[in-house]
C-alpha positions as CSV (number, residue, x, y, z in Angstrom):
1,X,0.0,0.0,0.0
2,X,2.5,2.2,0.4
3,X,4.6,1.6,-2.5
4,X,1.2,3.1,-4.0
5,X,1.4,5.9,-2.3
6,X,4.8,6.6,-2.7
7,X,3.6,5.7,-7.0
8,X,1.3,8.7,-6.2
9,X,3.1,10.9,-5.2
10,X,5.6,10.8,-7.9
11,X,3.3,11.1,-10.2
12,X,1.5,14.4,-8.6
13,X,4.9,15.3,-8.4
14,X,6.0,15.3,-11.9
15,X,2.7,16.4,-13.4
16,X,2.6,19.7,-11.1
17,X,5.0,21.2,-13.7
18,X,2.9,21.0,-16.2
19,X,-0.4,22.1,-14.0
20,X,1.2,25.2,-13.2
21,X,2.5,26.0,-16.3
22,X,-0.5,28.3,-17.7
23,X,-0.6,29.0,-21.9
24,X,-0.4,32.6,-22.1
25,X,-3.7,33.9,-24.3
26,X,-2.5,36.5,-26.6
27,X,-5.4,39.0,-27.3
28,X,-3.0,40.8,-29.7
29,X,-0.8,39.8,-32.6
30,X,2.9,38.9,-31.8
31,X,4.5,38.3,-34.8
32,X,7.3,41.0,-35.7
33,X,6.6,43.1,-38.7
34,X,2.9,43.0,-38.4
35,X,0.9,46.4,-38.8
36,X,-2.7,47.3,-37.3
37,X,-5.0,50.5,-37.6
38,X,-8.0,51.7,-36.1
39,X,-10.0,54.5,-37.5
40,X,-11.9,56.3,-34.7
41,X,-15.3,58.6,-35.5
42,X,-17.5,60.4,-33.9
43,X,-21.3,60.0,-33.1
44,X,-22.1,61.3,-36.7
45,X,-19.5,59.1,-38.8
46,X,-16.6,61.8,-39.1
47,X,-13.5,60.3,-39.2
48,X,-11.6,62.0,-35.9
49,X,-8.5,60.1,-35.2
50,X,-6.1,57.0,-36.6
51,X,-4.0,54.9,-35.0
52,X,-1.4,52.6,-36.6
53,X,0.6,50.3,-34.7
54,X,3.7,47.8,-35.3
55,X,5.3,44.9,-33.8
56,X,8.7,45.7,-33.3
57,X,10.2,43.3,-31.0
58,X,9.0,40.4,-29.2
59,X,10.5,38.4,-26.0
60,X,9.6,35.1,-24.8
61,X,11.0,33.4,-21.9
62,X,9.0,30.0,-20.9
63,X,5.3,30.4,-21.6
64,X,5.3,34.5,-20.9
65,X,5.5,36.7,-24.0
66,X,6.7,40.3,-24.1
67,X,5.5,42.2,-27.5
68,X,6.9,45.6,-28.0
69,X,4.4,48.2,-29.6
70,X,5.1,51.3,-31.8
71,X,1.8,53.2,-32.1
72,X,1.9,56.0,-34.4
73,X,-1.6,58.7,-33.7
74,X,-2.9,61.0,-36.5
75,X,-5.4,63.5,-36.7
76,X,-8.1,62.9,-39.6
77,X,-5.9,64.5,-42.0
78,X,-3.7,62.1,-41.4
79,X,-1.1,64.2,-39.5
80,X,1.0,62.9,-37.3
81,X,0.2,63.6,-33.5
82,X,2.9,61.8,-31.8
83,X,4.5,58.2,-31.6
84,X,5.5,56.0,-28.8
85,X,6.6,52.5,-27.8
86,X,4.4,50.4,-25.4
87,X,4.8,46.8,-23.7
88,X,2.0,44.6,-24.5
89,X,2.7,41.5,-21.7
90,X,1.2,38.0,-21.3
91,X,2.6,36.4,-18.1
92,X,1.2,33.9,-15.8
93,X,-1.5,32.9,-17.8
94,X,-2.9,36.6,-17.9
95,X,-2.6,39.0,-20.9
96,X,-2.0,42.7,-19.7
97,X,-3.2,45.5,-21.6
98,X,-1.4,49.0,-21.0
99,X,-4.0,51.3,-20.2
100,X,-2.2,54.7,-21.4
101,X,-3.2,53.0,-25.1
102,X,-6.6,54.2,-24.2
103,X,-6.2,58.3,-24.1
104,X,-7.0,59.7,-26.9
105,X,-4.5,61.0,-28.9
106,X,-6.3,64.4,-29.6
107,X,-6.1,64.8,-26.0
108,X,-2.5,64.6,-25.5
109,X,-1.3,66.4,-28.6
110,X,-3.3,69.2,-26.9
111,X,-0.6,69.6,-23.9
112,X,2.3,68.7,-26.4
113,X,4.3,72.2,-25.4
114,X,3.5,70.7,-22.0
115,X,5.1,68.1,-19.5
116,X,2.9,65.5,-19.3
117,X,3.5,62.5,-16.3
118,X,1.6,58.9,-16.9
119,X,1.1,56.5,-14.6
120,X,-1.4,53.5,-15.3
121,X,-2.8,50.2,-14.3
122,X,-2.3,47.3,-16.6
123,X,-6.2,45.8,-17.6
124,X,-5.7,42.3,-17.5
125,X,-7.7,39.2,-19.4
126,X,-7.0,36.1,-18.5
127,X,-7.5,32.8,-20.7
128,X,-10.8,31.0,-21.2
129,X,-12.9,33.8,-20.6
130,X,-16.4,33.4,-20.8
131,X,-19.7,35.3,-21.0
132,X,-20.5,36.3,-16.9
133,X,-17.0,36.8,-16.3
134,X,-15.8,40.0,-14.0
135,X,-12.2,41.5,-14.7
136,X,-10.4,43.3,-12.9
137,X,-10.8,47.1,-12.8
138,X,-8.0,49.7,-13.8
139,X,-7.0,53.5,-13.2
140,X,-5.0,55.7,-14.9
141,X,-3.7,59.3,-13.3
142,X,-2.3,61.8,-15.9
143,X,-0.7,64.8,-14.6
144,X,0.2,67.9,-17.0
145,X,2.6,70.3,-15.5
146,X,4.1,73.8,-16.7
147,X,7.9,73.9,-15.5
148,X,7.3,72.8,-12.0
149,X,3.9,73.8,-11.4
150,X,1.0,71.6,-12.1
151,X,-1.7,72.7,-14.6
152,X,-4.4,69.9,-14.6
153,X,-4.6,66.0,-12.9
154,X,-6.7,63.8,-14.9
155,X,-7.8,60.4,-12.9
156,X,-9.5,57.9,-15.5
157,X,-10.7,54.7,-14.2
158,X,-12.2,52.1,-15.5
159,X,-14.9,49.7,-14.0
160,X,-17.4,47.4,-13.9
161,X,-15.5,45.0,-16.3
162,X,-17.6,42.5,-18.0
163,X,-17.3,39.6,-20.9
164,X,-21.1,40.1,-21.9
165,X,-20.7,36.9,-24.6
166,X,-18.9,36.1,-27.8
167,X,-19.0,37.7,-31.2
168,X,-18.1,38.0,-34.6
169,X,-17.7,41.3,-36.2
170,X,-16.6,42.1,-39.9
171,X,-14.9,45.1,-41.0
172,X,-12.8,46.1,-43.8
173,X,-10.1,44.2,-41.8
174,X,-12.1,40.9,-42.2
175,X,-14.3,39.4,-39.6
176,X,-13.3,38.4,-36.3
177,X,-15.1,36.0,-33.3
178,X,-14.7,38.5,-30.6
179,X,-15.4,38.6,-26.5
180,X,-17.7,41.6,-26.2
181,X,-16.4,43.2,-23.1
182,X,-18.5,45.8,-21.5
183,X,-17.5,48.6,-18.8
184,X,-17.9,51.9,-17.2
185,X,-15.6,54.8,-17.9
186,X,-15.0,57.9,-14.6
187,X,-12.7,60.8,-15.2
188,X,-12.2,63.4,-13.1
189,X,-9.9,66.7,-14.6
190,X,-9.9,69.2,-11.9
191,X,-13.0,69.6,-10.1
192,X,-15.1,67.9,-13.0
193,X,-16.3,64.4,-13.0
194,X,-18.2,62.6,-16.0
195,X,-19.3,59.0,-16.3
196,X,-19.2,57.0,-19.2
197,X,-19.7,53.4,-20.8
198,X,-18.0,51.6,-23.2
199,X,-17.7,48.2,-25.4
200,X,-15.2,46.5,-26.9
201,X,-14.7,43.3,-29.2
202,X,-11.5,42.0,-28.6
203,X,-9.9,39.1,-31.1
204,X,-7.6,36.4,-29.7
205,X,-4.3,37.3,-31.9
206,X,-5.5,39.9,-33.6
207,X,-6.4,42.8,-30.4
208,X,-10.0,45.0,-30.4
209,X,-11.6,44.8,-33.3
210,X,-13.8,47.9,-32.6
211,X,-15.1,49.8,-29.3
212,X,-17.8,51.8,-28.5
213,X,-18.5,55.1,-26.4
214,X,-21.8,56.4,-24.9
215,X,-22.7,59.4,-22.8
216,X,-24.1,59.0,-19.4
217,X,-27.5,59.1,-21.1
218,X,-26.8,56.1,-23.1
219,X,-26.2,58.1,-26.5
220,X,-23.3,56.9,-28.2
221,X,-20.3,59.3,-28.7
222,X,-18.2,57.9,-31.0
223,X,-16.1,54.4,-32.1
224,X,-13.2,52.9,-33.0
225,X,-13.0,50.1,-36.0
226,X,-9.9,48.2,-37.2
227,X,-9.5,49.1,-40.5
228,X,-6.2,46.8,-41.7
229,X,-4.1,44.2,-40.5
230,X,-1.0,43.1,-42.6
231,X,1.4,40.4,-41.3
């Protein structure tokens, strides 16, 4: 009987590699030289913003992937607004999102003879999700500063994180099967708060596929569609 046991034990004890080491999802694409963009529009259709982004460099180290971003914003002359690098990370099992990737360029660009400090949560997705599902929340606290004095503090938090089912959406990118993700949207600038909502269709390996905003009211406010994706 207790050779058994001891049979057991072993066993538990060689498989426990393997049960803790988690597949990383990755709800974005990781494969070096591959190109997105997203057209964003306002409530009436009128193209307001694009973003494109690369895959520059990518890092894997056991079943944790690190994908380096470049995301290039222009206005809807197709100006450039600014570029920047970002870290898209799956680890653990989780895939972390960077949250600055949600501020509107527009936004930024209009502080740009400013200094502008960032600090953000990472919003994370972990694998299997399924319709019911609560994620975590996430904050963001932007702080724009003249010289040593500070102008304005923008707090933008996001809550109320839910996987409401699974999609497919089609746009000129192709068509996608998507978790529909649904949340609520604070930010407080100063003395002013507003409250928003928001919904997103995010495609394993390929990152949202669009997102919605809408007023307090319900009204919506404008979206963002992906428009290409070349690997």
């Amino acid at each position: 009987m207790k050779s058994v046991t001891r049979l057991a034990c072993l066993f538990l004890f060689m498989l426990s590699p393997l049960v803790n080491a988690q597949e990383c999802p990755m709800y974005f694409p990781d494969q070096i030289g591959t190109v997105r963009e997203m057209k964003s529009y306002d409530q009436r259709d009128r193209l307001t913003s694009i973003t494109r982004q690369e895959i520059i460099d990518k890092t894997v180290s056991g079943n944790d992937v690190r994908v380096t971003v470049r995301t290039t914003s222009f206005d809807n002359d197709e100006n450039e607004i600014l570029t920047g690098d970002l870290e898209i990370i799956c680890e653990d099992g989780v895939f972390r999102f960077d949250l600055r990737d949600y501020l509107d360029p527009n936004t930024l660009a209009a502080y740009d003879d400013m200094g502008i400090e960032i600090t953000a949560d990472n919003l994370l997705y972990p694998a299997n999700m399924s319709a019911g599902d609560q994620l975590l929340d996430g904050e963001l606290q932007m702080v724009v500063k003249s010289g040593q004095a500070t102008i304005l503090t923008m707090v933008l938090t996001i809550s109320n994180r839910k996987i409401e089912g699974i999609e497919d959406i089609t746009t000129d990118a192709g068509t996608f099967s998507c978790y529909k993700i649904s949340y609520d949207i604070s930010t407080k600038a100063g003395f002013i708060t507003t409250s928003s909502s928001a919904v997103e269709w995010l495609a394993d390996g390929v990152g949202f596929v669009r997102n919605e905003t809408y007023n307090r009211r319900g009204r919506l406010t404008g979206y963002s569609v992906l428009t290409d994706l070349r690997k």
